[in-house]
Phi, psi and omega in degrees: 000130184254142191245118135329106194280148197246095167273107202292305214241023178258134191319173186269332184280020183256344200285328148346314182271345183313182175257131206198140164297148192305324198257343183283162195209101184297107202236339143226168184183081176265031154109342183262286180230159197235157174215149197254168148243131201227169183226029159251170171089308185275184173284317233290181176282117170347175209183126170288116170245142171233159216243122196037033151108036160235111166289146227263119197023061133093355169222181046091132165185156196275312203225170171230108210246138171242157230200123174226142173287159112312100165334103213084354181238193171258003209265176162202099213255156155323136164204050149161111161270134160235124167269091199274350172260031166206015206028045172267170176222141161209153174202165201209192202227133212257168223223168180299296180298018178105325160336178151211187161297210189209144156291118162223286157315100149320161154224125160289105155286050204211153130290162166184116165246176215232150169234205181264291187318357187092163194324116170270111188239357174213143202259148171295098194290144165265333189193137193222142198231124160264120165243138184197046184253331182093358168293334190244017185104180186265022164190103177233132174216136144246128183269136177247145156161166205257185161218061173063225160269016181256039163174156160235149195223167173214154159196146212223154185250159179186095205246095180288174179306134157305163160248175187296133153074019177210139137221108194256136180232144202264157203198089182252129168259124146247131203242129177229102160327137166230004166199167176289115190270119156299119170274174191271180201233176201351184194066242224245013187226038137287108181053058207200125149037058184242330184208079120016088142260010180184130158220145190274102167276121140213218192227178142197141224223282165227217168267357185225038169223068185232180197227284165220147170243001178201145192268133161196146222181119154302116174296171161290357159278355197056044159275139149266125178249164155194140199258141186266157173238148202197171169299334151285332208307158169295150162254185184026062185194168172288165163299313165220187219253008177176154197271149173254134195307152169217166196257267190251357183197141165246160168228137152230123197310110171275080171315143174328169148099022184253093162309048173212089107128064209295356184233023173268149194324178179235152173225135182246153175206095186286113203266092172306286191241137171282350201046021180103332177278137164289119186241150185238174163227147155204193180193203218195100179231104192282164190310344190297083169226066198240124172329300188284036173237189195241052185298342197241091147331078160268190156181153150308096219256139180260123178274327180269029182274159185234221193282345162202127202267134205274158161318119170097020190277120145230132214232153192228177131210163163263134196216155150267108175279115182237153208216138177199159173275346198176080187331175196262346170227095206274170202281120165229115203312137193055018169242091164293357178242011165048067160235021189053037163194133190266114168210200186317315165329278179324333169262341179273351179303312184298325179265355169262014150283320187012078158109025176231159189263146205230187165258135205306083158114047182262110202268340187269007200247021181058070165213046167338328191270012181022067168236351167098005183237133147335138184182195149314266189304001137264339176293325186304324168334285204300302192305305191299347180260011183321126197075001156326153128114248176198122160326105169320166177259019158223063166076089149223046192226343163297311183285358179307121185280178174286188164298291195313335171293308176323303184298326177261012053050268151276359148293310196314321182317313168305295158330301190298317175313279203298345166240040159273315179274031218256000000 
């Protein structure tokens, strides 16, 4: 993972003055936000991009850092990378005092898919375009580039003002065959990580070193799941045993408790348009845990692809990248359905498992505690926080037990725990 340097306070007619390679270049500054152009951070190769149809200082350059006032301060701190020579995007979120966040979790704006050569994940960008005429919003960009001959792909950014503790960019992926693609078949890629339409890159190292510790994401059921990640979690392997449909959004979570960069985003990524495609999420926590690698994988799986995707096939989607500080449903210790409230839901998720091995840090499938088993030590999860949060507004403030319920409650558990061992 490459970090990005955060120039936090500096006024905006100053930007000039950063510390920069001889080739990076500043190429707008309308007193609100300024963009740089730079030629560090990612590996891939420099790449020409222009800026209202010129290319931006006469060569070649990998990325593009926008520089946003803070409401209310003088400040114009880095809030948003377009990486235009690999199509990642990162963004992160400003603060009362002027501030920002630390950069961490990515988005790959590609699609990518796998054959028997292996994962294709990222396409040989040729080109990249800045518009800031205001016709397309006050920053709009798109990057073209391939996968050799077999496929072409675009994808365009649209980064509106941010607000405080929210900044959102807008992200359409379009995809095209330009030849017939076999993906690859069996084992563990049957319906399986085969096809890509968007993936989320962040880290998770241990329980007090991430980037994100929790997967969290509407089914197609409209369920909120959400899976914890931990220091037992498998490495090198997917997150579930198959990918799951999911309905408008996924998230992946920076919870409180992280020494690695402690303010860095939570990233949501709300699907405006699906283009027509069945989408799963699944994801990937390679063997890896050393903080600067991208260990931690989600991604958007076309569940109905199929085993050779035809010459002319083309597929898109629209999505919101949202980088917030403080999710829109925050993390509440023992609310396993993500309903801002710890109650009877959350305890019939544990007792309809009761004594059963679940998937580790599955919170709806009742195993808060991620040890993979149903148990004690999640019932204890729920009961101690009981009534945390705020009663939904369609009676779940109706389900509340009394004390004296609680208590018997957590005897029958106990009863149940002792003839399980039996």
């Amino acid at each position: 993972m490459i970090r990005l340097t955060l120039w936090k306070l500096l006024p905006i007619g100053l930007l000039t003055a950063m510390p920069a390679a001889a080739s990076d270049q500043v190429f707008f500054d309308n007193g609100q936000f300024a963009l740089r152009a730079a030629d560090g951070g990612v590996f891939e190769p420099a790449v020409p991009v222009f800026h209202n149809g010129t290319l931006v200082g006469g060569h070649n350059h990998k990325i593009i850092e926008a520089f946003d006032n803070v409401p209310g301060t003088g400040s114009f701190p880095l809030t948003f990378v377009d990486m235009h020579a690999n199509t990642f995007l990162r963004a992160t979120y400003q603060k009362t005092n002027g501030l920002t966040g630390a950069l961490g979790t990515s988005v790959v704006g590609s699609a990518s898919f796998r054959t028997t050569a292996g994962l294709q994940f990222i396409p040989t960008v040729t080109r990249g375009d800045v518009n800031t005429t205001g016709f397309f919003g006050r920053y709009f960009s798109q990057v073209v580039g391939n996968f050799g001959p077999q496929a072409s792909l675009t994808t365009t950014r649209s980064y509106p003002d941010p607000v405080i503790d929210k900044t959102t960019v807008g992200l359409t992926v379009d995809f095209t065959a330009d030849q017939n693609i076999s993906l690859a078949t069996g084992g563990a890629f049957t319906g399986n990580d085969r096809f890509r339409m968007m993936t989320v890159s962040s880290m998770f190292s241990a329980d007090t070193v991430y980037d994100a510790d929790r997967v969290r994401y509407e089914d197609i059921n409209g369920n909120i799941q959400t899976l914890q990640l931990t220091s037992a979690t498998t490495r090198s392997a997917h997150l579930l045993p198959a990918p799951d449909e999911v309905g408008s959004w996924i998230e992946l979570i920076k919870s409180p408790g992280s020494t690695w960069f402690a303010d860095s985003p939570t990233i949501r990524i709300d699907l405006t348009n699906k283009g027509g495609l069945r989408l799963g999420i699944q994801g990937f926590l390679a063997g890896t845990t050393n903080p600067n690698d991208d260990s931690l994988s989600v991604w958007l799986e076309w569940l109905d692809a199929p085993d050779t995707i035809a010459t002319g096939t083309n597929l898109g989607i629209e999505a919101d990248v949202v980088a917030t500080g403080d999710p829109d449903r925050p993390v509440i210790i023992g609310d396993l359905n993500a309903d801002g409230f710890v109650g009877i839901l959350d305890l019939n998720a544990v007792l309809g498992n009761w004594n059963q091995s679940v998937l580790p840090g599955f919170f709806t499938a009742g195993d808060p505690t991620a040890d993979g088993f149903v148990g004690i030590a999640d019932l204890n999860t729920v009961l101690g926080n009981w009534n945390a949060g705020t009663p939904p507004p369609t009676g779940g403030s109706a389900a509340v037990p009394e004390p004296a319920t609680l208590g018997l409650l957590s005897f029958s558990a106990v009863l149940l725990l002792r003839r399980s061992t039996i």
